[in-house]
N, C-alpha and C positions, 0 to 999 in steps of 0.2 A: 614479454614478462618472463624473467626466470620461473621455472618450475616450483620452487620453492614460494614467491611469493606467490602464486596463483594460488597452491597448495592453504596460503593463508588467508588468500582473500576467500576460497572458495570456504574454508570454516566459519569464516567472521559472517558470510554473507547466509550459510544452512543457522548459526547463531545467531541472526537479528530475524530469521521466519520464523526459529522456534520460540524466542521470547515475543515475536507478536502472538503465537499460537496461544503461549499462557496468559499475555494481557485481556486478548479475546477473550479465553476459556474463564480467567476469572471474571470480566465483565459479565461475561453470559450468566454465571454460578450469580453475581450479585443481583443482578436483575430480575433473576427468576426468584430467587430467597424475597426480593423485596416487592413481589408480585407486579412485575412492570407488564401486565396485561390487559389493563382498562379497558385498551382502546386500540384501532388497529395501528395506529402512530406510537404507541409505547410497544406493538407486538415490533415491529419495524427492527426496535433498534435493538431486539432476539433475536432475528433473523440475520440482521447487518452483523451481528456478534459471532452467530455461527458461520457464517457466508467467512470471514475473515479467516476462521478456524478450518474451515474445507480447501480455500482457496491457496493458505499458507502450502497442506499438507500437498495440493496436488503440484504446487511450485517446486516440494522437494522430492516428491515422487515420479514427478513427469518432466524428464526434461528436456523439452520440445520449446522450440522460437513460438510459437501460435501459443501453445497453453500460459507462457509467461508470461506474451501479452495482452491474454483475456486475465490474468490476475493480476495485471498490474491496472487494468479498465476498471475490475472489480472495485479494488482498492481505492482510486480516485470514485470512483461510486459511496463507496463507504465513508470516506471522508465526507463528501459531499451531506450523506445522510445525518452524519455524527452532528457536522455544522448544523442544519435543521433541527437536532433534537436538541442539542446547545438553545437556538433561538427561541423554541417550543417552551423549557425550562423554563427561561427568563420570562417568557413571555406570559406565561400562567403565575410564577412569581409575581409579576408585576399587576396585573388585574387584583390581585390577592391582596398584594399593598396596596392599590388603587381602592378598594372596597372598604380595607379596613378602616383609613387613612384617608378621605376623602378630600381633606383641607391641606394635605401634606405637599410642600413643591416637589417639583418630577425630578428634581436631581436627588433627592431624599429619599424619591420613592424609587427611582433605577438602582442607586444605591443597597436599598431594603431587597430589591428584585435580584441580582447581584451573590447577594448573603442568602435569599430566601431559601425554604424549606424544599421544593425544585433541587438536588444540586447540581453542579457540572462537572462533576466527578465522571459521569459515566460517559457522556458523549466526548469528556476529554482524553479518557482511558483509548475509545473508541479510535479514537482519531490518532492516541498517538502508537496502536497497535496496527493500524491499517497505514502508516508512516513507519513503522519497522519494515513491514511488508514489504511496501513500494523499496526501503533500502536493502533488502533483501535478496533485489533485482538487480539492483545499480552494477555494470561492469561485469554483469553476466557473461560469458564466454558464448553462451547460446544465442544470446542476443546480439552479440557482433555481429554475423553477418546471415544472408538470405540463405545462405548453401555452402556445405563446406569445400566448393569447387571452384569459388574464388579464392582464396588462400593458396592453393597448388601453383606452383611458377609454370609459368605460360612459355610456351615456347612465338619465339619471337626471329622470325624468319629472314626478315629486311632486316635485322643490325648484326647477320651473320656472317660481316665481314662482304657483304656485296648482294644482289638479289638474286643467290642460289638458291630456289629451296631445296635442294637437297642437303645442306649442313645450316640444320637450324640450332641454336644459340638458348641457352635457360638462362631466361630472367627471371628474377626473384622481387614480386610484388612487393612495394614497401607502405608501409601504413603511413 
């Protein structure tokens, strides 16, 4: 990759951590205004909210192969949670129509569950700032490789024109 477009990728990519950083930061700001503390399943998805928010900062603070890919574990964790609280929504939605509405058919009433007062506003917020994250990783330079000691051209002994080793030969690793 030339230098310049790395130069761009590497802005676009510190630009999709920090705008998950604000999608978390406002999810969490909405959550706690809307007191999503009931229960330890609505504490959950405060914590998933901050956890995204911690996770972004240490991806552009630390950059280390291991730290990126316990934040990108995070991440699919988060998602995974976001999903949960999505179904949670619906799910108490739907009891809710089911009570009210007792004679109602169920496509009317998943429908009503859908729309209901539950919304999915926030596990979709969730999910699609913990989806910045993970692209915030993508094409990483740090994540290319295990060590920066594969990338150095090797010397390669036998194609040095016969098996002298004393006049060894630089090859250049190609990707």
């Amino acid at each position: 990759m030339i230098d310049g477009d790395r130069a761009i990728a590497d802005r676009l990519r510190r630009f999709l951590l920090i705008a998950a950083i604000i999608a978390a930061a406002g999810t969490l700001i909405e959550l706690w205004l809307t007191d999503h503390t009931g229960s330890l399943v609505q504490s959950l998805a405060l914590a998933l909210a901050a956890l995204v928010c911690g996770s972004c900062l240490m991806a552009l603070l630390v950059r280390r192969r291991a730290a990126l890919l316990f934040h990108r574990a995070l991440m699919i964790t988060v998602v995974a949670g976001s999903i949960y609280g999505g179904y949670e929504h619906v799910a108490h939605n739907f009891a809710f129509e089911r009570e009210i509405r007792p004679s109602a058919a169920g496509s009317a009433v998943l429908l009503a569950a859908l729309r209901g007062a539950s919304p999915l506003m926030a596990p979709g917020a969730l999910t699609l700032a913990a989806i910045l994250a993970l692209a915030g990783t993508y094409g990483d330079p740090v994540l290319a490789t295990h060590s920066s000691e594969s990338k150095q051209p090797r010397i390669n002994a036998a194609s040095a024109g016969g098996n002298n080793p004393q006049i060894p030969q630089m090859t250049q690793i190609r990707d």
